[in-house]
N, C-alpha and C positions, 0 to 999 in steps of 0.2 A: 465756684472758684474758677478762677478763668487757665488757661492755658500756663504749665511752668516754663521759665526762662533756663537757657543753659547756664545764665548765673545764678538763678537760684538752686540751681543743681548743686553747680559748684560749690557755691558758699556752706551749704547743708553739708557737703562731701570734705573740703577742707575740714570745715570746725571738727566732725566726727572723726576724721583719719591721719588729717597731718600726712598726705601723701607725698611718698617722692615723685609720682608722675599722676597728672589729672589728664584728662581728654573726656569732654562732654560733647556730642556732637548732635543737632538736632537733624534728623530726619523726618523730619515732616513732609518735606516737598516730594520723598519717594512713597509716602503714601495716602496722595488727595485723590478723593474716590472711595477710599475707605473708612471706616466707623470710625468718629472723631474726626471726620475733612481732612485727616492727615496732620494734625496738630498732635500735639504733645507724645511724638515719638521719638526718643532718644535712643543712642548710644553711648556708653559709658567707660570708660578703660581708664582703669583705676593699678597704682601698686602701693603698697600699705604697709608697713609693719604688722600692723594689727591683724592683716592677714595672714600672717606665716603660719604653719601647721592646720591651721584649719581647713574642711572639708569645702569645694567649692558651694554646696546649699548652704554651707553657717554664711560665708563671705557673700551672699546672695541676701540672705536675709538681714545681715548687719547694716547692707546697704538699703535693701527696704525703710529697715526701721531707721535711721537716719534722714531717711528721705521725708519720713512721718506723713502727715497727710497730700502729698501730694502726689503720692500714690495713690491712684486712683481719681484723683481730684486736679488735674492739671499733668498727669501723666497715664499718656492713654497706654502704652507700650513703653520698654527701658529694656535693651539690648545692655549684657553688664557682660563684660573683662575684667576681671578684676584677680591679681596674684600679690605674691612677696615681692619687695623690690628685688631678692635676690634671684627669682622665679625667671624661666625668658618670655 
């Protein structure tokens, strides 16, 4: 599988959460030289409904699973933010 796009981040993030704020940002270019040439490293900041009350490891793993196989398969590293909309 080749390299994921910050839109197909998005897209997988949207459908799963209906968020009120998205930011996918690719960092890749901070890290060429290392494993994976510096591809498929994101950052992710996310706020969700579906986050509220939960522990931040469930809100970590929700978004794994969401992300489905592109973890690991187009996503070398994913730096995750992720709160309540009512969170700061």
């Amino acid at each position: 599988m080749s390299a994921a796009s910050t839109e197909d981040i998005r897209a997988r993030l949207q459908e799963a959460f209906a968020p009120t704020r998205l930011e996918v940002i690719d960092e890749g270019h901070m890290h060429i030289g290392h494993a994976g040439e510096g591809s498929g490293h994101f950052r992710v900041r996310i706020a969700s409904s579906a986050f509220a009350g939960k522990p931040r490891m469930q809100q970590h793993r929700m978004i794994y699973d969401a992300l489905g196989e592109l973890m690991g398969h187009g996503i070398h590293a994913l730096a995750i933010e992720a709160r309540a909309p009512d969170e700061p």
